[in-house]
C-alpha positions in Angstrom: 40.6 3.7 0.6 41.9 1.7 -2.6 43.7 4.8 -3.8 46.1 4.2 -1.1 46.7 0.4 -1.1 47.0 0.7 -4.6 49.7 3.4 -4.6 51.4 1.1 -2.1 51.3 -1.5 -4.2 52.6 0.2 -6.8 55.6 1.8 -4.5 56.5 -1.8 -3.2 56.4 -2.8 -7.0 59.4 0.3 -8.2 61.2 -0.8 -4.8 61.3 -4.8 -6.1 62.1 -4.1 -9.5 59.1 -5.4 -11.0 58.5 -3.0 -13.5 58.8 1.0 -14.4 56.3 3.3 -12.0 54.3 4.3 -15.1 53.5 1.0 -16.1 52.8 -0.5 -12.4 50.0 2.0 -12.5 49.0 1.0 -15.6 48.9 -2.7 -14.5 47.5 -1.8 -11.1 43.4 -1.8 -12.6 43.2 1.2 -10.5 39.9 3.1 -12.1 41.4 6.8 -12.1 45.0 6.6 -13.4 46.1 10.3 -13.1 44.9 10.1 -9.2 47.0 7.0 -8.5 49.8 8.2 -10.3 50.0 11.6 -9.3 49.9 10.3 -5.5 52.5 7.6 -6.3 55.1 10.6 -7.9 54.3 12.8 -4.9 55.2 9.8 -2.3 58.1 8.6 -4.3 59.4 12.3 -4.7 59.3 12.5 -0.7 60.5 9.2 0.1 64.1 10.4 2.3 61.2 13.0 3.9 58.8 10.5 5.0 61.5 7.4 5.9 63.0 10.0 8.7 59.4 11.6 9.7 57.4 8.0 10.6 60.5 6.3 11.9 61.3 9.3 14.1 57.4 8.9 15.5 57.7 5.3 15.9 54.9 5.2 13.6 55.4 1.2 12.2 56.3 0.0 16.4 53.1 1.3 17.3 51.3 0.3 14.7 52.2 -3.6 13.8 49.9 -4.1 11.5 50.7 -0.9 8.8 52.6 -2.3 6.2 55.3 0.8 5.0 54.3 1.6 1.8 51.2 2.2 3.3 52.4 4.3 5.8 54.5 6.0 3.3 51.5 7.0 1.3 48.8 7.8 3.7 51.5 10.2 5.8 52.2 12.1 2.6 48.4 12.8 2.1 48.3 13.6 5.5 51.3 16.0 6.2 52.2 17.3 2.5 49.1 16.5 0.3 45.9 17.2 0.3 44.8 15.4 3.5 42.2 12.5 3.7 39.1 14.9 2.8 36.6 12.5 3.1 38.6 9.5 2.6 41.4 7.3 3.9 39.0 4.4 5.1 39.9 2.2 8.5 43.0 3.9 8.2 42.0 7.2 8.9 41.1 7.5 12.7 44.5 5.4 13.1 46.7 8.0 11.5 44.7 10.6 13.4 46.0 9.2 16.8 49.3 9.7 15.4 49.1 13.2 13.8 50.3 15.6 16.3 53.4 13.6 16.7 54.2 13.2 13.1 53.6 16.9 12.6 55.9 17.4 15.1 58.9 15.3 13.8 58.1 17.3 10.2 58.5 20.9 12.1 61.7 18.9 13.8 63.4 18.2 10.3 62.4 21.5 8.9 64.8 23.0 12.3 67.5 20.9 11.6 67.8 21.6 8.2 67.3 25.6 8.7 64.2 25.6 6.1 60.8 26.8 6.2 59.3 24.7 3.3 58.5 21.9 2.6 60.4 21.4 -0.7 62.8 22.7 1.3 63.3 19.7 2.7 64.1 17.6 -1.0 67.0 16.2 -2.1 69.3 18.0 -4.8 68.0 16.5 -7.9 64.6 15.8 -6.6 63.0 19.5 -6.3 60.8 21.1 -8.3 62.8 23.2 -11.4 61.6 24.3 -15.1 59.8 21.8 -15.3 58.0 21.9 -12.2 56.5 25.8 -13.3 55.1 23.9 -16.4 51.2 25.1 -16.3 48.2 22.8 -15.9 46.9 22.6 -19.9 43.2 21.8 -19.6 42.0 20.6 -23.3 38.3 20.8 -23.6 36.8 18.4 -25.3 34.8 19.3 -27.6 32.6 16.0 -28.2 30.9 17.0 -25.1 31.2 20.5 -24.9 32.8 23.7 -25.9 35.4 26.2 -24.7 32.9 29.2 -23.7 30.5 26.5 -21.8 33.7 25.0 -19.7 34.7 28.7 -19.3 31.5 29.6 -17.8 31.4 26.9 -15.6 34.7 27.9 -13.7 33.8 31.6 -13.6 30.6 30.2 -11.7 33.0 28.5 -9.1 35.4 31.4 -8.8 38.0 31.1 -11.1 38.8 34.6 -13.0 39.1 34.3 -16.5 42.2 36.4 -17.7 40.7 36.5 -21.7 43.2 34.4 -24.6 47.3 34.7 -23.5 48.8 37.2 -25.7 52.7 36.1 -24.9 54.3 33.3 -22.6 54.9 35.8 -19.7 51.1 36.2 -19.5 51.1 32.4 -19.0 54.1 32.6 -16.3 52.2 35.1 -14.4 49.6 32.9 -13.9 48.6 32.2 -9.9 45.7 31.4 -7.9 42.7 30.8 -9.2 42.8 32.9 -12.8 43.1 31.0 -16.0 43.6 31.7 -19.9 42.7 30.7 -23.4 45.8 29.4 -24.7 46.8 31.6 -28.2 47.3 28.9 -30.3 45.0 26.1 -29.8 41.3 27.5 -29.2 40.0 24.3 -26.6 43.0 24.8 -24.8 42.2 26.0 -21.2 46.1 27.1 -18.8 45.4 27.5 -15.4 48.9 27.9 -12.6 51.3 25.3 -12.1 50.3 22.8 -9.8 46.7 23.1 -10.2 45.2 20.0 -9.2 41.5 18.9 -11.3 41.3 15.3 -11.0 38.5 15.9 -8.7 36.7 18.4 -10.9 33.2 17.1 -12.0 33.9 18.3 -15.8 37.2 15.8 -15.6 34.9 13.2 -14.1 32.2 13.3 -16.7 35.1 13.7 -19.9 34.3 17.7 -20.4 37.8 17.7 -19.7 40.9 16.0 -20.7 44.6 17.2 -19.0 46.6 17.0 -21.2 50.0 18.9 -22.0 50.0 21.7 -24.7 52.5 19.9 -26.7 51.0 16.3 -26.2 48.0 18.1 -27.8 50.2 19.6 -31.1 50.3 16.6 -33.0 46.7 16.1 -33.7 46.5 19.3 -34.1 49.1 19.3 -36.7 48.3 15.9 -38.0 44.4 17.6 -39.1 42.5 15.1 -39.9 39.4 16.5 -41.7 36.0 14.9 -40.7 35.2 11.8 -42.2 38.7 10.4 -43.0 40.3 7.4 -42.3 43.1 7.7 -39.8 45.4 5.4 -38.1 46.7 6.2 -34.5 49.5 3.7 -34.6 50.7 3.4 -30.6 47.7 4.9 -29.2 47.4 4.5 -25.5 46.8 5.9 -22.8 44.6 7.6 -25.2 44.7 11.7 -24.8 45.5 11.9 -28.3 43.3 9.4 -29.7 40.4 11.0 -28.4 41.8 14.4 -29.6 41.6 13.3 -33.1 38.2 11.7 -32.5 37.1 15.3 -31.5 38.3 16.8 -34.3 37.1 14.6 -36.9 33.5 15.4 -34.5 33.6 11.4 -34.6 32.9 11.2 -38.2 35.1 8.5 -40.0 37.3 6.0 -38.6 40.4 5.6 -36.3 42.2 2.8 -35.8 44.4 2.7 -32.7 46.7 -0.2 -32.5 48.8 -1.3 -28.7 50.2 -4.2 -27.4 49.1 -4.4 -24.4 46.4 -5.3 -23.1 45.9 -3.8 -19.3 46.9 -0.3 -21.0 44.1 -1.0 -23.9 41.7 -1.6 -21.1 42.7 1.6 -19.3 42.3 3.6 -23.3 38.9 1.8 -23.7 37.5 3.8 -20.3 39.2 7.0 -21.3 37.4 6.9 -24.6 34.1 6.1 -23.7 34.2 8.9 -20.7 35.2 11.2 -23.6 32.2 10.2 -25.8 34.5 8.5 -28.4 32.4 6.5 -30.9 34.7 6.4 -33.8 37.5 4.7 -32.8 38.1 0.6 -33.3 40.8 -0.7 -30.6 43.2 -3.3 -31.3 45.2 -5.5 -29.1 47.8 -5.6 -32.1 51.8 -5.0 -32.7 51.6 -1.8 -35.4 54.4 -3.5 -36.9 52.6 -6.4 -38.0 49.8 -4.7 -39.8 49.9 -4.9 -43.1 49.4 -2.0 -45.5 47.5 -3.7 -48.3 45.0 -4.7 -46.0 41.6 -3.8 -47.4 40.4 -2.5 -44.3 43.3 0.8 -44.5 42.9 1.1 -48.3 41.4 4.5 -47.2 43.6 5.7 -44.4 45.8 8.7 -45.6 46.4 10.5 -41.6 48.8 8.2 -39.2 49.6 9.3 -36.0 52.7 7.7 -35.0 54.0 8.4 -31.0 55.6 5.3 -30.1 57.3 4.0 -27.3 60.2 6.3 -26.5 62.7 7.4 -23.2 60.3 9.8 -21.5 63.1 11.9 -21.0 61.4 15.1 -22.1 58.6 14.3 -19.2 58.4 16.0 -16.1 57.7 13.7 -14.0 61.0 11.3 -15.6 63.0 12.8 -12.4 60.3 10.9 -10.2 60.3 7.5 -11.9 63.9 7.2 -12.2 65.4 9.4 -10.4 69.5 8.3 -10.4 68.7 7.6 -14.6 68.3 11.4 -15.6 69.5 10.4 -18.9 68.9 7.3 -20.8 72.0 4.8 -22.0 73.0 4.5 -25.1 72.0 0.9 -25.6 68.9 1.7 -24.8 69.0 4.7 -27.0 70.0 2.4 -29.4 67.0 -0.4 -29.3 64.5 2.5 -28.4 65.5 4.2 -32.0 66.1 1.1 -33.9 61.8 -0.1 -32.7 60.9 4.2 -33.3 62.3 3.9 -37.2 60.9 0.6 -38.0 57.5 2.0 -36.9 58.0 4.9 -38.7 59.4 3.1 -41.9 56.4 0.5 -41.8 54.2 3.8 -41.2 55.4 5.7 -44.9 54.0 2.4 -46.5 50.5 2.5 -46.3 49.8 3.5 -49.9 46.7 6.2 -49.2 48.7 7.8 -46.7 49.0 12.1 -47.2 50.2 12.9 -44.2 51.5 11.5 -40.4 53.3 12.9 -37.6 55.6 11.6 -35.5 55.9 12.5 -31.9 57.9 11.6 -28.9 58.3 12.8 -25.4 62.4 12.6 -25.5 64.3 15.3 -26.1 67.1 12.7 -27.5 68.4 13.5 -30.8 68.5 9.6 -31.7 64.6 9.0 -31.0 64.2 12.6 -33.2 65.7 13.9 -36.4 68.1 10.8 -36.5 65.0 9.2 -36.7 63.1 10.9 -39.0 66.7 11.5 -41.0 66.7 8.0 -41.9 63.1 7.4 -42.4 63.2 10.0 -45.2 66.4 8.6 -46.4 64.5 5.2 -47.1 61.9 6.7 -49.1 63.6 9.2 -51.1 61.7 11.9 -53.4 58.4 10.2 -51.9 57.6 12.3 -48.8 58.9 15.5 -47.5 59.2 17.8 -43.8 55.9 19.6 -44.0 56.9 23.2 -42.8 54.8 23.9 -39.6 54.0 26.9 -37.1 56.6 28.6 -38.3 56.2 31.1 -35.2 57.2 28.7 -32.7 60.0 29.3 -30.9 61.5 25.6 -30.3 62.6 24.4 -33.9 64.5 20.8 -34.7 68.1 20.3 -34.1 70.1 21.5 -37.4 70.8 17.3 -37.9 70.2 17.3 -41.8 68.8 19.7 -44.0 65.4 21.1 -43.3 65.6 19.8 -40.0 64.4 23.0 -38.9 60.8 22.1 -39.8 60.8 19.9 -37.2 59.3 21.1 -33.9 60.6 20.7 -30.3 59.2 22.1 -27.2 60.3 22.6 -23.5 60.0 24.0 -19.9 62.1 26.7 -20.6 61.3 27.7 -23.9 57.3 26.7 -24.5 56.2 26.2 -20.8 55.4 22.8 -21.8 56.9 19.2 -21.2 60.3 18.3 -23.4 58.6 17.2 -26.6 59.1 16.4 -30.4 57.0 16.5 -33.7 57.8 15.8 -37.2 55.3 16.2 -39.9 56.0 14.2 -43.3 53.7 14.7 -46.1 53.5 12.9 -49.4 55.3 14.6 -52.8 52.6 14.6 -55.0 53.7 13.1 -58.3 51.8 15.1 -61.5 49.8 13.3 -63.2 51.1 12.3 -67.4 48.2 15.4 -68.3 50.5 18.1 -65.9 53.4 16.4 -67.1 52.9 17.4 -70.3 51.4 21.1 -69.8 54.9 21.2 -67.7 57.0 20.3 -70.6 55.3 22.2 -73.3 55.4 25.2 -70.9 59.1 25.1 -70.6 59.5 24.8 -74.3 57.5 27.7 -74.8 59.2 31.0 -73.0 56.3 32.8 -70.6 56.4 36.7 -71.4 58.4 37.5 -68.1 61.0 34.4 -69.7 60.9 36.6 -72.9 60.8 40.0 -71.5 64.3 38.9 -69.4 65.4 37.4 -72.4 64.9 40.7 -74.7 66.7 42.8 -71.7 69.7 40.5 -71.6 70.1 40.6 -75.5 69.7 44.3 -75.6 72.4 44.4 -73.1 75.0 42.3 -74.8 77.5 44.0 -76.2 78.0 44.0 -79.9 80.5 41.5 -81.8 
């Protein structure tokens, strides 16, 4: 099947250096993204497993002509995934002649290493922690259909519906097949950890979008009422984009800017599976649009997530697994590009209100960012206070950092994130300018009624 010669590919691809695993799926034209990646993370995650399990059945003697990449892949769907259900192509009756004896080398390695599991059998460093007990966030999208419809729908195939989360220990009690209605955002479906729906006929027909809680906060946050004018300023893959498109119910316009061109192409499908009709791509550096263009005179919401470390991402362990934590030149260039964007951003001349978002949980791609951003435009936008119930707030970096918002594993059940939302500091106009001065030359009644109090409370000269 292609899903397997393109995870290969993409294996080989890490392996040689040719690019980051993220963006050799990207690259790969592979139709359904989140399948190929998903079964690239899972492979690469058991690599040591699988190395010892087909050399120890003579797997690649026997079989000259499987490549092992190949191998690699189609044994992990075989012994730890889902198995070939239906596909798995030429391959399939090959790996079948082999299956009892690569079962048998994986009960072997479980003996040898005294465990039971098979996540058991992981590396330090490579198992499953926080962030691997991080639920499956289901956003419904709402261009197609609504929550109490998708709800329906999985009662129907046996899901039980557990009613709207009241706390996060409801949400970490979640298992088997019951699901909630997250209690902050109302399209937002949590079913347990690990719950696979890239298969699911209301994912395939864009019903669905998976997509983390807190990659869902910032258009949320960002509200873009419909009919406006808003910019989505490093757009792909697309989740977001086509979360503000839903919310502005695809009235008005967004324009969603990314250099390249194989991930544009890979947005373009997303969208139109979603029902997307407002959006205008562009093939364009955001950097080098200009803000007196006519065509953004009205644009007054920008969505601003650009390029950052991933290190707040679960799956970061899995792409680089020996580079936990990013290096400080790379820090460095990463949140040089982040406040140019976000500088350049603050210049459109309509613009009311943007957020900026990142996936890191670095304090250099966050509040230093956002710290010096503000510092360029002083008195001329301001830290919009947000949900002031969440439990994650902004590193105490500068003053009112604390509007900020950051999420993770432990502490939101979500993926390492980071928001900022920056509003404009409405200047009066001459009319309330005026009313304002004459108001302070003329003492209000509470003014005088203080006044009268301190005076009758001075004592005499």
């Amino acid at each position: 099947m292609a899903v397997y010669s393109a995870a290969a590919a993409v294996l080989a691809g890490v392996e040689s250096r040719q690019g980051s695993l993220k963006g050799l799926v990207y690259a790969s034209n592979f139709q359904n993204v989140k399948q190929l990646y998903a079964l690239v993370c899972e492979t690469q995650r058991y690599s040591a497993v699988l190395d010892a399990v087909i050399a120890n059945a003579g797997l690649l003697r026997a079989e000259k002509k499987l490549r092992p990449h190949l191998a690699k892949v189609l044994v992990y769907d075989l012994l730890l995934g889902k198995g070939f259900r239906g596909r798995g192509g030429r391959w399939k009756p090959l790996l079948e002649r082999h299956q009892a004896r690569l079962k048998a080398e994986l009960a072997r390695l479980k003996v040898r290493q005294g465990v039971s599991r098979n996540e058991d059998l992981l590396e330090v460093g490579s198992k499953p922690g926080s962030a691997s007990q991080v639920p499956r966030f289901v956003r419904v999208n709402i261009l197609k259909t609504c929550a109490e419809d998708a709800i329906d729908y999985f009662k129907r195939q046996g899901f039980s519906y557990q009613g709207r989360a009241s706390s996060l220990n409801d949400i970490r009690a979640l298992k088997g097949k019951c699901f909630l209605l997250d209690p902050l955002l109302p399209e937002l479906l949590v079913f347990p950890a690990q719950t696979d729906l890239h298969d699911h006929p209301l994912y395939q027909a864009g019903h669905l979008i998976l997509q983390d809680k807190a990659s869902c906060l910032p258009a949320m946050l960002l509200a873009p009422p419909p009919g406006s004018h808003v910019i989505d300023a490093c757009a792909a893959p697309g989740n977001k984009t086509s979360h503000l498109a839903a919310l502005l119910k695809n009235q008005g316009k967004i324009f969603a800017f990314d250099q390249d061109a194989k991930r544009l192409a890979s947005m373009a499908t997303l969208l139109a599976r979603a029902g997307v009709s407002c959006c205008e791509l562009a093939e364009q550096d955001f950097l080098a649009v200009s803000p007196s263009d006519q065509r953004y005179c009205q644009v007054q919401y920008i969505l601003l997530d650009p390029s950052c470390s991933g290190s707040g991402m679960p799956s970061r362990q899995l792409e680089e697994p020996k580079s936990c934590t990013p290096s400080p030149e790379r820090l460095r260039a990463l949140a040089a590009f982040q406040q140019r964007a976000l500088s350049h951003a603050l210049t459109f001349p309509a613009l009311r209100r943007l957020v900026y978002s990142t996936c890191s949980v670095c304090q250099e791609e966050n509040e230093d960012v956002v710290r010096a951003a503000l510092q360029q435009s002083p008195g001329a936008f301001r830290l919009a206070p947000v949900l002031p119930s969440w439990p994650h707030r902004g590193l105490s970096a500068f003053p009112g950092a604390e509007h900020c918002l950051r999420a993770s594993p432990e502490t939101t059940l979500t993926g390492g994130f980071f928001i900022a939302v920056l509003e404009r500091v409405e200047e009066p106009s001459s009319g309330s300018q005026a009313k304002a001065a004459a108001s302070e030359l003329t003492p209000s009644p509470a003014q005088r009624e203080e006044e009268a109090a301190e005076a009758a409370a001075a004592p005499g000269t």
